[in-house]
ROPA-40055 format. One record per residue: residue in one letter; x, y, z of N, C-alpha, C in turn. Coordinates in nm, 3 decimals. Layout:
REM residues N
a, X, Y, Z, X, Y, Z, X, Y, Z
...
This chain:
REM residues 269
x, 9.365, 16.709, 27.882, 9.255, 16.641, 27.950, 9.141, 16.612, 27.852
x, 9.073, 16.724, 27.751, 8.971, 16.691, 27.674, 9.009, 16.575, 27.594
x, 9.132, 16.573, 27.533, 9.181, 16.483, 27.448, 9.194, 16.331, 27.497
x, 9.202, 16.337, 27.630, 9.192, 16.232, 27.664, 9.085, 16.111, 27.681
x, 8.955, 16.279, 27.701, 8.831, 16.225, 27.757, 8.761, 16.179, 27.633
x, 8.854, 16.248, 27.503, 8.797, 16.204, 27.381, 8.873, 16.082, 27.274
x, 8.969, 16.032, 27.361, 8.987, 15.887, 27.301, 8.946, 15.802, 27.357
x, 8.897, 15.866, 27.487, 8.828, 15.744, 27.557, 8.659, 15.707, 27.466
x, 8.598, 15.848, 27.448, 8.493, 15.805, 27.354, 8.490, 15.757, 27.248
x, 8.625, 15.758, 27.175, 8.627, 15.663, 27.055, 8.672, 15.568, 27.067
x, 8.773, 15.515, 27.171, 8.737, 15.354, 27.231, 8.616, 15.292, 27.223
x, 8.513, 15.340, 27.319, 8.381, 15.299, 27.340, 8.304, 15.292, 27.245
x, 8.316, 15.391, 27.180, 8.251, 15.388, 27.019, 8.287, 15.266, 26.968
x, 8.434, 15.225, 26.915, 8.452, 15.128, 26.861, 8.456, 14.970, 26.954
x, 8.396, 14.985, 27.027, 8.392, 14.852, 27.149, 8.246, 14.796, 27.116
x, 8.172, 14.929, 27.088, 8.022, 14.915, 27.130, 7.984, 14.769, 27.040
x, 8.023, 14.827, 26.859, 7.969, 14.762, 26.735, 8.019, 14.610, 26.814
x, 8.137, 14.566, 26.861, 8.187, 14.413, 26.897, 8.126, 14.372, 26.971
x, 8.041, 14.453, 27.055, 7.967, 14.389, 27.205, 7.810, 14.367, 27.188
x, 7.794, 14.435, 27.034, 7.631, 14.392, 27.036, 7.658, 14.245, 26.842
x, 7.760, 14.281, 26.846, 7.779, 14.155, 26.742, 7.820, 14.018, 26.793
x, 7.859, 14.022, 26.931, 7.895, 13.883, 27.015, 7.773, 13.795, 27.004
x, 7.683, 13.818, 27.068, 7.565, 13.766, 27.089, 7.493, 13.676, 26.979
x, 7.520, 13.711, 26.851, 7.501, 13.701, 26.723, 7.629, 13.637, 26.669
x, 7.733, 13.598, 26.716, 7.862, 13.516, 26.654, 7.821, 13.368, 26.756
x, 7.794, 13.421, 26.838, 7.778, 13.296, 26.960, 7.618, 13.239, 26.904
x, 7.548, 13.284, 26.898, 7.400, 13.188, 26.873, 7.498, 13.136, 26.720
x, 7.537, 13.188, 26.644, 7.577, 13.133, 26.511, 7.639, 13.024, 26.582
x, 7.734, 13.021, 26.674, 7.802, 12.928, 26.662, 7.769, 12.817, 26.753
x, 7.641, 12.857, 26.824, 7.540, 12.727, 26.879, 7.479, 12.665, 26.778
x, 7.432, 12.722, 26.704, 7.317, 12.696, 26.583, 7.382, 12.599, 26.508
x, 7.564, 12.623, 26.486, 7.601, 12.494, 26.410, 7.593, 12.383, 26.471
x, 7.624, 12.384, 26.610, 7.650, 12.231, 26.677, 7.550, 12.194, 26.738
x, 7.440, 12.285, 26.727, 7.303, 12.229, 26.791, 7.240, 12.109, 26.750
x, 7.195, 12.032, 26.851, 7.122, 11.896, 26.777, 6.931, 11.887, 26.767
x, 6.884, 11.866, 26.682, 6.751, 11.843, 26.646, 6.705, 12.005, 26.635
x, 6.783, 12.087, 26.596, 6.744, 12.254, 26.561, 6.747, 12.312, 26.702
x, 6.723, 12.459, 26.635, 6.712, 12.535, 26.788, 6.817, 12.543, 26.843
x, 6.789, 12.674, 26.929, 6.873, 12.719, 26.999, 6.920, 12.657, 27.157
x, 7.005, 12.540, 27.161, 7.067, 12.446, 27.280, 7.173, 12.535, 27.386
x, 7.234, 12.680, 27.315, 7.307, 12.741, 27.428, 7.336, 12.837, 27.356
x, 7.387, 12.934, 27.429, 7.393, 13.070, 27.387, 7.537, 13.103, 27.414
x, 7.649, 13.080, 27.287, 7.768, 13.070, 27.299, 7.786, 12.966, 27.419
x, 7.901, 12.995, 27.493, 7.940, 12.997, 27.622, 7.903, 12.997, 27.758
x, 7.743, 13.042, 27.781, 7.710, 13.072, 27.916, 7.629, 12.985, 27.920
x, 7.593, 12.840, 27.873, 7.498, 12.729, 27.882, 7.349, 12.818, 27.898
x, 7.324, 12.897, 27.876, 7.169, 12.948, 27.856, 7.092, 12.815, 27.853
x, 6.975, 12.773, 27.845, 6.933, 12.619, 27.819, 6.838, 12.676, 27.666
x, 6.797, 12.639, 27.572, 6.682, 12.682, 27.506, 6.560, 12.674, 27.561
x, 6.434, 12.758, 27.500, 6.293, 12.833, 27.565, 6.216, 12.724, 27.467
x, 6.284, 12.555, 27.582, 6.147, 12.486, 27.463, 6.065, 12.419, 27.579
x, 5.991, 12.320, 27.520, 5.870, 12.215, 27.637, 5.946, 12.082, 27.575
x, 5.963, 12.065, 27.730, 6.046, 11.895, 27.706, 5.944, 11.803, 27.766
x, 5.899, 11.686, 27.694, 5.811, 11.609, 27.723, 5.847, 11.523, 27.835
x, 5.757, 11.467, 27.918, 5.829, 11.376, 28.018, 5.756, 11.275, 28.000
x, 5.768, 11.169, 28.129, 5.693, 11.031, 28.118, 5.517, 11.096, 28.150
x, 5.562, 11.209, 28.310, 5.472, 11.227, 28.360, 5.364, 11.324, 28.291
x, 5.385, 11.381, 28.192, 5.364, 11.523, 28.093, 5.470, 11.618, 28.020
x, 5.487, 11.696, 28.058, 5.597, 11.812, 28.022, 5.665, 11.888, 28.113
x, 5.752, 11.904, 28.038, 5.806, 12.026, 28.155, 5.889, 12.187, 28.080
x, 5.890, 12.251, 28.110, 5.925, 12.346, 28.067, 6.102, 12.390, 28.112
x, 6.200, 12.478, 28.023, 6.337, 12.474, 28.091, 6.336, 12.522, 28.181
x, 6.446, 12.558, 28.266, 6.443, 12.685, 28.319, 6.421, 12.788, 28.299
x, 6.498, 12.836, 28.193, 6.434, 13.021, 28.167, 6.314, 13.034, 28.155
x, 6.241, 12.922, 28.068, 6.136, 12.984, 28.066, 6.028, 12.998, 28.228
x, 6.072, 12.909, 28.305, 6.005, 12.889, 28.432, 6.060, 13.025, 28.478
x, 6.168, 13.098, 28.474, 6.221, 13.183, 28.523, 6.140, 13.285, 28.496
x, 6.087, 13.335, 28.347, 6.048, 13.449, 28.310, 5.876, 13.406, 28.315
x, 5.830, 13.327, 28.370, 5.701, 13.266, 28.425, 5.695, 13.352, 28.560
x, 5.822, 13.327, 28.621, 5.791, 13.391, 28.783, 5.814, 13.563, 28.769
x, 5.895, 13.589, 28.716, 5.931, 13.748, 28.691, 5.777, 13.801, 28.632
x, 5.726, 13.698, 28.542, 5.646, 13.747, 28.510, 5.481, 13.723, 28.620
x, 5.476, 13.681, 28.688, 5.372, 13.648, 28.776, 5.437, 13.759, 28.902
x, 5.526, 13.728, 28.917, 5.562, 13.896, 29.028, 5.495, 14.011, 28.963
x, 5.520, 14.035, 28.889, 5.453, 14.196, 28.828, 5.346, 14.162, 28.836
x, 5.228, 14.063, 28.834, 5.061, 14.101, 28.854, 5.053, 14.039, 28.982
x, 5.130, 14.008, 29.074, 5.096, 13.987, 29.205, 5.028, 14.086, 29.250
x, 5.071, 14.231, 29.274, 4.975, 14.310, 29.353, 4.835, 14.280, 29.350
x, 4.815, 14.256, 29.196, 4.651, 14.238, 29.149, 4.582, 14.087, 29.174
x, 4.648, 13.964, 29.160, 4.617, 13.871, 29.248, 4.552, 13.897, 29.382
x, 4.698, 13.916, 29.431, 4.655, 13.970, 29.601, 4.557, 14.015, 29.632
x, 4.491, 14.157, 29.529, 4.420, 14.222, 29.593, 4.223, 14.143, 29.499
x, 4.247, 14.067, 29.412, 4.140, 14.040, 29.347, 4.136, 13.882, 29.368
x, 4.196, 13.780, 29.438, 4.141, 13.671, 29.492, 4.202, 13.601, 29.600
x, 4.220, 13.747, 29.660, 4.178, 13.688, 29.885, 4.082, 13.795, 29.912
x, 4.112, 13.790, 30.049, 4.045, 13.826, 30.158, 4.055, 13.983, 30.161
x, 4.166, 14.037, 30.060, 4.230, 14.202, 30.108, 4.108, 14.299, 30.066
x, 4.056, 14.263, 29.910, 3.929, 14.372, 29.916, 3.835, 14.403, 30.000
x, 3.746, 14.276, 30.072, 3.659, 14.304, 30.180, 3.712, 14.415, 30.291
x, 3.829, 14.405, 30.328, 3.925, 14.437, 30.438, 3.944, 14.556, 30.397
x, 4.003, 14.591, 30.294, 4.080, 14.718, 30.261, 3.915, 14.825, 30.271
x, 3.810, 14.789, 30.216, 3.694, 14.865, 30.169, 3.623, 14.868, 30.344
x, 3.622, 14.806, 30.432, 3.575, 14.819, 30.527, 3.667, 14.871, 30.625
x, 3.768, 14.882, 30.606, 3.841, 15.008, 30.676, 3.822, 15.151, 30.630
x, 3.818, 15.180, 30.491, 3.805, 15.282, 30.437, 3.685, 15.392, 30.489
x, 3.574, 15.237, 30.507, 3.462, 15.304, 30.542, 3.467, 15.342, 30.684
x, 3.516, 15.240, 30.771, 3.514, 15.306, 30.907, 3.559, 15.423, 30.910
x, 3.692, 15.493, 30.820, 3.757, 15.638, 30.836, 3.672, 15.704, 30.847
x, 3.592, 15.683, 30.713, 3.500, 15.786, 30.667, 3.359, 15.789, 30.747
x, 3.293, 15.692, 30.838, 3.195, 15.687, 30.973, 3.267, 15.762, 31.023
x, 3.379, 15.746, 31.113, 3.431, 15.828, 31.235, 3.478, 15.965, 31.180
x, 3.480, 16.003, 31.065, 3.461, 16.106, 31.005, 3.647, 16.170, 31.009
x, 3.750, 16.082, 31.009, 3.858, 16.133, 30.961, 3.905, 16.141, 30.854
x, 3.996, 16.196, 30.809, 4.006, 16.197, 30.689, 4.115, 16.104, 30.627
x, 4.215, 16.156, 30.701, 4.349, 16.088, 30.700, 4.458, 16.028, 30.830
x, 4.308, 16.000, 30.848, 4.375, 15.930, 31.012, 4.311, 15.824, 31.014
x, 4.348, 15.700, 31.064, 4.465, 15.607, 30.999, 4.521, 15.643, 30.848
x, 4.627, 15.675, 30.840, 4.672, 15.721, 30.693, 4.673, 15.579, 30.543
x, 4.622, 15.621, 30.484, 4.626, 15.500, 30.324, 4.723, 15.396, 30.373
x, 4.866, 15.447, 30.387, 4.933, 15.354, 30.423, 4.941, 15.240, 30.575
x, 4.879, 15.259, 30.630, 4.855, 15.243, 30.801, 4.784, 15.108, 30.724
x, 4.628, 15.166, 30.670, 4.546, 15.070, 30.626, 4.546, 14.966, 30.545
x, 4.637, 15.045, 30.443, 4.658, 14.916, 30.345, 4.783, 14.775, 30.404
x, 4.875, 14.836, 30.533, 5.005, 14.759, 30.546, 4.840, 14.701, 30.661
x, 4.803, 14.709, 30.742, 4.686, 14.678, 30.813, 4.611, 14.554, 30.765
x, 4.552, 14.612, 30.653, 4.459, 14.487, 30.572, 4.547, 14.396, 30.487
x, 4.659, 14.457, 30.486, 4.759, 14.320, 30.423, 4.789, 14.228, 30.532
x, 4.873, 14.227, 30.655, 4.907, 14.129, 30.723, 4.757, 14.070, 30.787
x, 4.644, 14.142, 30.785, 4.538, 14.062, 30.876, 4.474, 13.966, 30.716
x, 4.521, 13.983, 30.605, 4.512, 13.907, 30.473, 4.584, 13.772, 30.481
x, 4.712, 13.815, 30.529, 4.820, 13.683, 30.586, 4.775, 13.577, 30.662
x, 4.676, 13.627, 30.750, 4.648, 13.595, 30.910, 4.502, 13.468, 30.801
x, 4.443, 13.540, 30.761, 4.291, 13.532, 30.739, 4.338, 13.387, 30.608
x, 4.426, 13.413, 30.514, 4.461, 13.353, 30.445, 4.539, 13.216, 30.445
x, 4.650, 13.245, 30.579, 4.714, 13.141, 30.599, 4.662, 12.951, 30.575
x, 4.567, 12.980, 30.654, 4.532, 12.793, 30.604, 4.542, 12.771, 30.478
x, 4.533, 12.815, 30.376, 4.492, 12.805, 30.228, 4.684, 12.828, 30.187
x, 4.737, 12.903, 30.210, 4.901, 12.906, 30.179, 4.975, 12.814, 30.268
x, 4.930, 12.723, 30.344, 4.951, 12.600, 30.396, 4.983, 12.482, 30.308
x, 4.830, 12.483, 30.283, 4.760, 12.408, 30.166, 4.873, 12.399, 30.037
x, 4.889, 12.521, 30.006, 4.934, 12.554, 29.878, 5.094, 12.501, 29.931
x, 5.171, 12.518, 30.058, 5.301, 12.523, 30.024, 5.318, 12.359, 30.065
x, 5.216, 12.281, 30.120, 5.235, 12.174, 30.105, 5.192, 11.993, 30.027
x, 5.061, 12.125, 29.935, 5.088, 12.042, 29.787, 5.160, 12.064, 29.697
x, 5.201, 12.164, 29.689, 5.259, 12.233, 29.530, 5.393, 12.272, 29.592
x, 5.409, 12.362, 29.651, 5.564, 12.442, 29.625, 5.623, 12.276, 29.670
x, 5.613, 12.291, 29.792, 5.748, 12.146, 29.828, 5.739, 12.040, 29.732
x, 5.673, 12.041, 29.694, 5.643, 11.870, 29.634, 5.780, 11.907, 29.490
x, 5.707, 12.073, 29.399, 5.816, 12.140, 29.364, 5.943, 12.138, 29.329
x, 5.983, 12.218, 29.503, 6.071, 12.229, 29.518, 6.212, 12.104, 29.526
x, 6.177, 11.962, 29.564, 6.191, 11.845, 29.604, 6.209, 11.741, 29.430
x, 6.156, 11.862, 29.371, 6.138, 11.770, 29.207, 6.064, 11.691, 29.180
x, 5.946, 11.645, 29.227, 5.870, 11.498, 29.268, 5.741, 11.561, 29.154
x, 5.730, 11.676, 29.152, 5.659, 11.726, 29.017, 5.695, 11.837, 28.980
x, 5.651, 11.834, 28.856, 5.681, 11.919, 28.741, 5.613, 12.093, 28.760
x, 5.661, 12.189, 28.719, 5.630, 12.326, 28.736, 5.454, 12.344, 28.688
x, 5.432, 12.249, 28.598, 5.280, 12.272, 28.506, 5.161, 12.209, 28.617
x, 5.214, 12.105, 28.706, 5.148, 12.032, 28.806, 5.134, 12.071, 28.930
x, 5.246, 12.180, 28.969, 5.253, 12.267, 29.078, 5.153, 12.371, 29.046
x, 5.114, 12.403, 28.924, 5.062, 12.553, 28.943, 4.925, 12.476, 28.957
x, 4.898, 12.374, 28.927, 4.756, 12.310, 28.876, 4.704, 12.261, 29.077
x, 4.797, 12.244, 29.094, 4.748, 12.189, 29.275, 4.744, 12.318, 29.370
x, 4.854, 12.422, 29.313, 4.809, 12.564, 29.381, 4.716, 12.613, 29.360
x, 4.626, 12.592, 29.212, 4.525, 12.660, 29.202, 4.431, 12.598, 29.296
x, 4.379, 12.499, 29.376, 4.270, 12.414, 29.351, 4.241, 12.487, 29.521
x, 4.301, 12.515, 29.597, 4.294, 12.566, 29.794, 4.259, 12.723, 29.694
x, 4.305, 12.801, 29.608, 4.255, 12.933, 29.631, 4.090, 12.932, 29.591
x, 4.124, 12.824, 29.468, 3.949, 12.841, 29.435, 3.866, 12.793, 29.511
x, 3.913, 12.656, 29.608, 3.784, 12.642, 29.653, 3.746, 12.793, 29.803
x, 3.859, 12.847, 29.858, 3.837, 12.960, 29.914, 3.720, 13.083, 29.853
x, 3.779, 13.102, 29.715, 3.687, 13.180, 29.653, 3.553, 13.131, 29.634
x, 3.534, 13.004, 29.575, 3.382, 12.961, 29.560, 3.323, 12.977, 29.710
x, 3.386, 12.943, 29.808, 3.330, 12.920, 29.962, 3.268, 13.079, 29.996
x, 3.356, 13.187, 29.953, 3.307, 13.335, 29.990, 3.199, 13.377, 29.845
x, 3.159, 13.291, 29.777, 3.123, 13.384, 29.663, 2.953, 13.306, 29.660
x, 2.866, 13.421, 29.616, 2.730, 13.419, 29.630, 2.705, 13.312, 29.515
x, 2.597, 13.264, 29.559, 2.550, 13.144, 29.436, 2.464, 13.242, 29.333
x, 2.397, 13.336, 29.398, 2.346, 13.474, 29.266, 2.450, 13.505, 29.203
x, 2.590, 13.585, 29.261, 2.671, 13.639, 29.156, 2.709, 13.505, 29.084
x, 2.729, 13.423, 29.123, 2.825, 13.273, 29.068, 2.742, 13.264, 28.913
x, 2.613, 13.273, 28.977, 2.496, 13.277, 28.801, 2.457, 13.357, 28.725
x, 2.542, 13.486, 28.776, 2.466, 13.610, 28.718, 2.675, 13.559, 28.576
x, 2.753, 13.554, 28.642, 2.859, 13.570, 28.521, 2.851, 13.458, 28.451
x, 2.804, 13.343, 28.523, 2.797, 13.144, 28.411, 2.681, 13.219, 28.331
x, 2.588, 13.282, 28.332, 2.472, 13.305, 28.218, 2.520, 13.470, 28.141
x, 2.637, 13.525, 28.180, 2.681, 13.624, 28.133, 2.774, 13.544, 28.009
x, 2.842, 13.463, 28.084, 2.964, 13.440, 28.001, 2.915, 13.316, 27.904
x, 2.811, 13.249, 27.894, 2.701, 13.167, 27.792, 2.764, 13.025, 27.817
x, 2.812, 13.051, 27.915, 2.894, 12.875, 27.923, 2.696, 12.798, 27.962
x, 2.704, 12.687, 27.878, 2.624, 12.585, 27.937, 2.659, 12.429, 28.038
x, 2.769, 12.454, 27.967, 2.860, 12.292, 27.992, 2.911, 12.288, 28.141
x, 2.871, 12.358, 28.240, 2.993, 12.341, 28.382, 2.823, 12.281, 28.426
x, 2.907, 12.137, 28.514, 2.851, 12.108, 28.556, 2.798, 12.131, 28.689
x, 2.913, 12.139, 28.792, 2.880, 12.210, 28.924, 2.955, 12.282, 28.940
x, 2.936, 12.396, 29.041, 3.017, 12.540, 29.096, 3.139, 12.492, 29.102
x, 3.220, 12.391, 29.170, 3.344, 12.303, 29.207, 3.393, 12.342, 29.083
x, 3.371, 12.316, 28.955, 3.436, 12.293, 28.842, 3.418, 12.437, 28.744
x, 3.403, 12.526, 28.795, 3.322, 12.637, 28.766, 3.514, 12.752, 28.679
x, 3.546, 12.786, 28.578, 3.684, 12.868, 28.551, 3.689, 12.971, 28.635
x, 3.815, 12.939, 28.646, 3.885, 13.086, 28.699, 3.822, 13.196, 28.625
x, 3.807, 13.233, 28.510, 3.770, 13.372, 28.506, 3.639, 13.373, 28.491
x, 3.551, 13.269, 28.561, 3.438, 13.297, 28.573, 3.405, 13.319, 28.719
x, 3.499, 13.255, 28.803, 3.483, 13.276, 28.937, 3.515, 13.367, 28.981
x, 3.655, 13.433, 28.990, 3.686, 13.605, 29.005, 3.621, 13.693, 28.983
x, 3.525, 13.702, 28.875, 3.453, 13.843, 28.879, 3.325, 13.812, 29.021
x, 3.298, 13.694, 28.987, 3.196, 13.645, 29.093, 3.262, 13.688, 29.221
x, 3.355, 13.662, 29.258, 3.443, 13.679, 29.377, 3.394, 13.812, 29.427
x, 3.444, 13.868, 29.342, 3.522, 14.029, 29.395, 3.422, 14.060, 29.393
x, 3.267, 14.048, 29.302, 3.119, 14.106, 29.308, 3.083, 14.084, 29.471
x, 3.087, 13.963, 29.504, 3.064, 13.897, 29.664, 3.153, 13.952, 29.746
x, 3.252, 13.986, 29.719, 3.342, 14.018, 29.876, 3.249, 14.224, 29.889
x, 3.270, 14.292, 29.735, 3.186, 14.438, 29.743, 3.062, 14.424, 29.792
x, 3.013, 14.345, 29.785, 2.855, 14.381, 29.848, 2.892, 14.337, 29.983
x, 2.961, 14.200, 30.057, 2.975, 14.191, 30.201, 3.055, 14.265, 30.270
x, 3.131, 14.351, 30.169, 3.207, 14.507, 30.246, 3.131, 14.597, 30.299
x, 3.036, 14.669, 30.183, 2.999, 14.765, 30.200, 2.819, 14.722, 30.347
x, 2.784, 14.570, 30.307, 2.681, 14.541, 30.432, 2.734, 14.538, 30.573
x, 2.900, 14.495, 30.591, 2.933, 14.575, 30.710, 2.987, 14.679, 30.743
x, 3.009, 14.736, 30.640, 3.033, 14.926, 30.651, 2.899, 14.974, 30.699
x, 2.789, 14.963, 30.637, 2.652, 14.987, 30.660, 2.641, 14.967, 30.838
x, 2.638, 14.860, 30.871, 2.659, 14.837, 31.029, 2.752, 14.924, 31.088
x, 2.841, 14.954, 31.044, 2.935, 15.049, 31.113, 2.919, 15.176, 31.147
x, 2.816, 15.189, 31.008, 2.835, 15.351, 30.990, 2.701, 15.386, 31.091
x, 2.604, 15.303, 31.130, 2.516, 15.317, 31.222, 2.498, 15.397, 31.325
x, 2.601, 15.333, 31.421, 2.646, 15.400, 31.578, 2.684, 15.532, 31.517
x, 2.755, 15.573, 31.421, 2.844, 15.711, 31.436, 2.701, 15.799, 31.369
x, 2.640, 15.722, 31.298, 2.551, 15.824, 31.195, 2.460, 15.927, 31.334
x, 2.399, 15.802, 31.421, 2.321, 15.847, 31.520, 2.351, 15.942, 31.614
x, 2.551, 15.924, 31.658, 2.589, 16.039, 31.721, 2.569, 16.180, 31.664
x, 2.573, 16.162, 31.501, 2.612, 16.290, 31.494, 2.453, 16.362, 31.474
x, 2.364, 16.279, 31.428, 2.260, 16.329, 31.409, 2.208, 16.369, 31.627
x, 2.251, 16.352, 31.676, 2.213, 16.352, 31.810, 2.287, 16.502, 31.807
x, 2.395, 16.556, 31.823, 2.486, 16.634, 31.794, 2.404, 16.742, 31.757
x, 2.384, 16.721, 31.627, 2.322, 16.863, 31.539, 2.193, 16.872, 31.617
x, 2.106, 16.778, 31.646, 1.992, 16.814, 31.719, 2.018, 16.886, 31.849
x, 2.110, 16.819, 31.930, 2.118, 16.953, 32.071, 2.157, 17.122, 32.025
x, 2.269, 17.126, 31.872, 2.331, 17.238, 31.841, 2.217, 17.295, 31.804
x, 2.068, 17.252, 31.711, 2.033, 17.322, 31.668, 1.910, 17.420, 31.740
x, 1.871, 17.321, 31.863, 1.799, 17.363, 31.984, 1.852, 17.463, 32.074
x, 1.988, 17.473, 32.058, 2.066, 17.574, 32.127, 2.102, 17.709, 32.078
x, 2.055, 17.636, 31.894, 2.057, 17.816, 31.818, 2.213, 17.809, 31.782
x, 2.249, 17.694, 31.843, 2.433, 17.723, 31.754, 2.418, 17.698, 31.596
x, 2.336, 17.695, 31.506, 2.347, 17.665, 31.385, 2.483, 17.697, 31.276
x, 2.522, 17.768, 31.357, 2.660, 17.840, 31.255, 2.800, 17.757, 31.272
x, 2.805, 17.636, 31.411, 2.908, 17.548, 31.446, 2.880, 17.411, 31.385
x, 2.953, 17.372, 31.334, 2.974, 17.226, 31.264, 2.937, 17.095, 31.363
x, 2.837, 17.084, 31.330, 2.822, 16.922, 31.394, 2.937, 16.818, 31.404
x, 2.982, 16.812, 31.295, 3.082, 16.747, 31.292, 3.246, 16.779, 31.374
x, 3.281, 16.910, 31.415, 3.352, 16.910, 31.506, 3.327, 16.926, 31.673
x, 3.183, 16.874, 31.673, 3.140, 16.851, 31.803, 3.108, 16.703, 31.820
x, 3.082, 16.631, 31.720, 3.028, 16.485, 31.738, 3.187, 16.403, 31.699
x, 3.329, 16.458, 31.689, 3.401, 16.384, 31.674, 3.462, 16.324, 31.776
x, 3.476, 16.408, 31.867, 3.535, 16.390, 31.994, 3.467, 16.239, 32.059
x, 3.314, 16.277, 32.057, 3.214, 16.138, 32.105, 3.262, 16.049, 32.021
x, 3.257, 16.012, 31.905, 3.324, 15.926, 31.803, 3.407, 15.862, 31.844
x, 3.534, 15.907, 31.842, 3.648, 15.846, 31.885, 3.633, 15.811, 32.018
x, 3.614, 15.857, 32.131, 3.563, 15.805, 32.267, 3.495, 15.677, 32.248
x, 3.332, 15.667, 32.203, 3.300, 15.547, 32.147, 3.340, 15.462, 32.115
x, 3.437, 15.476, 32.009, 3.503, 15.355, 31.967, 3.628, 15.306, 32.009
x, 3.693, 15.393, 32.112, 3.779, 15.305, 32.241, 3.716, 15.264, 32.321
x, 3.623, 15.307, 32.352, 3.551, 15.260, 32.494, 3.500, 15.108, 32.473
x, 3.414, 15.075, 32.330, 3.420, 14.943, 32.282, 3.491, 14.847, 32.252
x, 3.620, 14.937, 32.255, 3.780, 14.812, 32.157, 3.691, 14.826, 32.027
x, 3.717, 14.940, 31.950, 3.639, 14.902, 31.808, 3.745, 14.808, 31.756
x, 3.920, 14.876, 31.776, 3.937, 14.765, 31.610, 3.953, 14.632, 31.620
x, 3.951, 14.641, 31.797, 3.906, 14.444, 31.779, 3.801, 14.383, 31.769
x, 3.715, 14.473, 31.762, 3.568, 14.431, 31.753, 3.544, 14.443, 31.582
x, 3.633, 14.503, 31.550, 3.618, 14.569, 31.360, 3.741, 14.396, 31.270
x, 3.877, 14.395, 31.374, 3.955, 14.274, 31.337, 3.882, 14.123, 31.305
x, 3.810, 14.116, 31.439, 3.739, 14.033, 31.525, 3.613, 13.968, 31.400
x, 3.561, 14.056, 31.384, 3.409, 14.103, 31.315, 3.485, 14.044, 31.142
x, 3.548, 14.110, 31.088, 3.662, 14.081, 30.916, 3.704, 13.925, 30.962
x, 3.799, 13.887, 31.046, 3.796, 13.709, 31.034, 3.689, 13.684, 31.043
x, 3.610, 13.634, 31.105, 3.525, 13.563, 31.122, 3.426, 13.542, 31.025
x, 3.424, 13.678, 30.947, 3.383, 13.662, 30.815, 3.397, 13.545, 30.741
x, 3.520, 13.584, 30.733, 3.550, 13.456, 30.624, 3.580, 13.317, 30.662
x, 3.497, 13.237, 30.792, 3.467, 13.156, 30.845, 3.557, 13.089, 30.937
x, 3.635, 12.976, 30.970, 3.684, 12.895, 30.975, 3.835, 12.936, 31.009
x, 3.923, 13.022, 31.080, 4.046, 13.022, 31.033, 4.142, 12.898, 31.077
């Protein structure tokens, strides 16, 4: 049996050196029949080469490389997502309600974050409308090029972002970042508008956390004042003012009044 298990490893051993020298016999033997240089296929498996092919309309890029464009834009999606929509305001004004009604881990991280993602969907949708019916279809259909799709997707997120973003922060990063030359906000870069963004959505989080935290602050301060007139000083306010808490905020429909309150924010859906 060992003997067996050990010609099998010197098979593999000697397989290995042929299977990483293929790769390298095959570009050789693209490289001869290739026309105008470069790499046109990769042996046998029509690979396309990683070049920019000019068109009438501009350029276009091959496939692979459009391929490893999207692989590569998947991996910073989370951070898109969460740094130019609607999810920071959302995610930060839930957080805070936990922490008003004074739970800790009730609604749990995950509750909130799958929470402020689909009401992101909801809040967002007109604008991924926008986007899937200038850019992706047009796309998808071939009628334009991958460089012209990304250029018409950009144009519904930014004007979303300029629409939520303060004309103070908008000037505090154009005189940070020394640009003189933009003429109006409309025409204003992406990475001048994002920090602006996300500055504007944190301050309109935390001004309706502030409102939130109101009603509960007053219960509890109501709370400790009867406990402390009663001489209970040694019992926690806080496990007497929770009960009222949560009562309160069914008795109102808080989270449709909290759902309700986050769209409308962001104007127009």
């Amino acid at each position: 049996m060992m003997t067996g298990v050990r010609r099998g490893w010197l098979w593999l051993a000697a397989l290995v050196p042929l299977l990483l020298a293929m790769p390298v016999w095959a570009a050789d033997q693209a490289g001869d029949t290739a026309a105008d240089g470069g790499l046109q296929a990769l042996g046998g498996l029509g690979i396309p080469a990683l070049v920019y092919q000019t068109t009438e309309t501009g350029g276009e890029y091959t496939i692979t490389l459009q391929i490893l464009a999207i692989m590569t834009l998947l991996s910073v999606l989370p951070s898109l997502l969460i740094m130019m929509t609607s999810f920071t305001r959302i995610m930060v004004v839930m957080a805070i309600l936990r922490q008003a009604i004074g739970l800790q881990q009730t609604p749990s991280n995950q509750v909130l974050i799958g929470l402020s993602l689909f009401l992101t969907l909801f809040i967002m949708m007109p604008v991924f409308r926008v986007i899937n019916a200038d850019a992706l279809q047009p796309y998808l259909n071939e009628q334009i090029t991958s460089v012209q799709a990304v250029e018409r997707a950009v144009v519904p997120i930014h004007e979303f972002m300029l629409g939520q973003t303060r004309e103070n922060d908008l000037d505090l990063f154009v005189r940070i970042s020394g640009r003189d030359d933009i003429p109006s906000a409309d025409q204003t870069p992406l990475h001048i508008l994002i920090p602006a963004f996300i500055t504007s959505e944190l301050k309109t989080a935390f001004q309706i956390g502030f409102l939130i935290f109101i009603p509960f602050l007053i219960i509890d301060l109501v709370v400790a004042s009867i406990l402390m007139a009663m001489g209970m000083m040694m019992l926690s306010p806080i496990i007497i003012s929770l009960p009222f808490k949560i009562m309160l905020f069914v008795l109102i429909d808080g989270w449709a009044l909290i759902m309700g309150t986050l769209a409308n924010s962001f104007g127009t859906i």
